[in-house]
C-alpha positions, 0 to 999 in steps of 0.5 A: 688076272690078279697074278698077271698084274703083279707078273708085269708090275715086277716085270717093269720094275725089274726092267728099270733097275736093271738099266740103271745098273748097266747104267752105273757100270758104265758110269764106274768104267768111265769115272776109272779112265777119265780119273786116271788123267785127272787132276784132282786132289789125291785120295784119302788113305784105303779110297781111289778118291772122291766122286760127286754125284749130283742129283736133282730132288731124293722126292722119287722112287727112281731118284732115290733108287738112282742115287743108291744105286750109283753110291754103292756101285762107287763105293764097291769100285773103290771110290769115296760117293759123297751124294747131294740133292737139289731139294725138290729140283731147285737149279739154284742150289744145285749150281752151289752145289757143284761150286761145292764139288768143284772146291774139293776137287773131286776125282770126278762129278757125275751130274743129273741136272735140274736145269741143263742149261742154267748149268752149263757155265758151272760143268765149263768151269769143272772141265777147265779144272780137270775134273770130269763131268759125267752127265747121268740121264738129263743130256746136256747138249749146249757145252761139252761133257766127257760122257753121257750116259741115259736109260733107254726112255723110248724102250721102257714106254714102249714096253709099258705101252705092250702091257696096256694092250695085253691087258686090254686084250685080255680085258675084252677077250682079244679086242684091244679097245677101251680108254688109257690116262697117261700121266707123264711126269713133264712136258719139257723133261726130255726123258719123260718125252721119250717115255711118251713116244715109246708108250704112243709108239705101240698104243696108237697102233690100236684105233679102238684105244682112247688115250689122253695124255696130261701132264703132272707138272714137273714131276709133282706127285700132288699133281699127278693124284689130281690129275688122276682123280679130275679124269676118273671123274669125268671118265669112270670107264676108264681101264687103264692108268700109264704113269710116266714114273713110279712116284707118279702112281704111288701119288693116286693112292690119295683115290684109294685111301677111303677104301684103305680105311675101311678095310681097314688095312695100311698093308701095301700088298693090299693097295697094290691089289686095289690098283689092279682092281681098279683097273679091272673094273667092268664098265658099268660101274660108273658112279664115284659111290659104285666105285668104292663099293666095287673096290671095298666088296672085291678086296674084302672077297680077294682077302678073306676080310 
């Protein structure tokens, strides 16, 4: 079971790194066209030019990973990436931002925006001055951009939705039953809706299955690991946790500190192990105390502690 967690644990990151790159392909391919027509300031000696990317907060895995990723994809195509984040989604700043980039005349912007609206006015004027305006993951649909480019959401909770029920299938020896959080990362954040449609799209197929959904704010990790600990104290039965974004499981570590302590240990191959523990937990136990003691005797037993 342990190496069956870790198989669809990899399995899943490698899905969302894999879109972001066909993701980052296409944004290159369509930086090079909408370039070619634009008006921009020439480019500097040895670089095609300077490209913007716009991110909403570097307080995620995806974030951080997206903004990588996109850098060294325009750096590889030859373009100047210079990268800059909107604090912790702050759309204010994000608006200077782009009045920033607009200033420097940029060969293009490419936009992750925190407020898709409260944007509009700022990606109208970019347009107007000849600069493309590439919109990455968060549509913006009340003005015109010249290119949307967005991962599949529908399709990764889907996938991730098929892990739950293989793991309570195999859990319960072929009955797919028990009860699921799902943690998403925003009620409005079109994304994070998807990434619920397509986990319900497979979950609910299973009536054995309880699910509640709860919401970690705007993407707030502190928020999730109260979520998180509020349920599993009401609910210790609980089999399964479906966080809507990587930083939202990393945030319910704050649960698992105390055995972390003890162990003692601060290796994350450790605590990785002790999600998959908790998720495999036999129903009986059913106490908080139960809980860290099941946790702390099974990892001591895995690693020889």
């Amino acid at each position: 079971m342990e190496e069956q967690m870790k198989a669809r644990k990899g399995s899943h990151n490698m899905i969302k790194r894999t879109l972001l790159g066909v993701t980052s392909v296409a944004v290159i391919s369509l930086v090079a066209a909408a370039c070619s027509g634009s008006s921009a300031s020439p480019s500097s000696e040895g670089s095609k030019g300077v490209v913007y990317y716009l991110s909403p907060s570097q307080t995620d895995e995806f974030q951080v990973f997206a903004s990588t990723m996109i850098e060294d994809f325009l750096t590889e195509a030859g373009y100047e990436a210079k990268v800059l984040s909107a604090g912790s989604e702050d759309s204010t700043l994000q608006q200077n931002q782009l009045d920033t980039a607009i200033a420097q005349k940029p060969k293009a912007i490419i936009l992750e925006a925190v407020d898709p609206v409260a944007i509009v006015s700022g990606v109208d004027q970019a347009r107007q001055a000849g600069i493309p305006v590439i919109v990455f993951e968060r549509i913006i649909s009340d003005t015109t951009v010249d290119f949307t480019s967005i991962t599949n959401n529908f399709v990764s909770g889907a996938s991730g939705g098929q892990a739950v029920v293989d793991f309570l299938k195999a859990k319960y020896g072929g009955d797919v039953k028990g009860r699921v959080l799902s943690i998403e990362g925003s009620a409005s954040d079109p994304g994070s809706i998807n990434l619920e449609a397509g986990f319900r799209s497979i979950i609910d197929k299973y009536p054995d299955v309880t699910v509640d959904t709860k919401t970690a704010g705007n993407w707030d990790g502190a928020v999730a690991a109260s979520v998180a600990d509020d349920y599993l104290t009401v609910n210790p039965d609980t089999d399964y946790i479906f966080a809507g974004g990587g930083f939202l499981g990393i945030s319910i570590i704050p649960i698992l500190e105390a055995v972390m302590d003890a162990l003692p240990s601060t290796d994350g191959d450790v605590l990785n192990v002790l999600e998959d523990i908790l998720n495999e937990m036999p129903r009986f136990v059913a106490t908080r105390e139960e809980v860290f003691g099941f946790l702390l005797g099974t990892a001591r037993e895995r690693f020889d502690l």
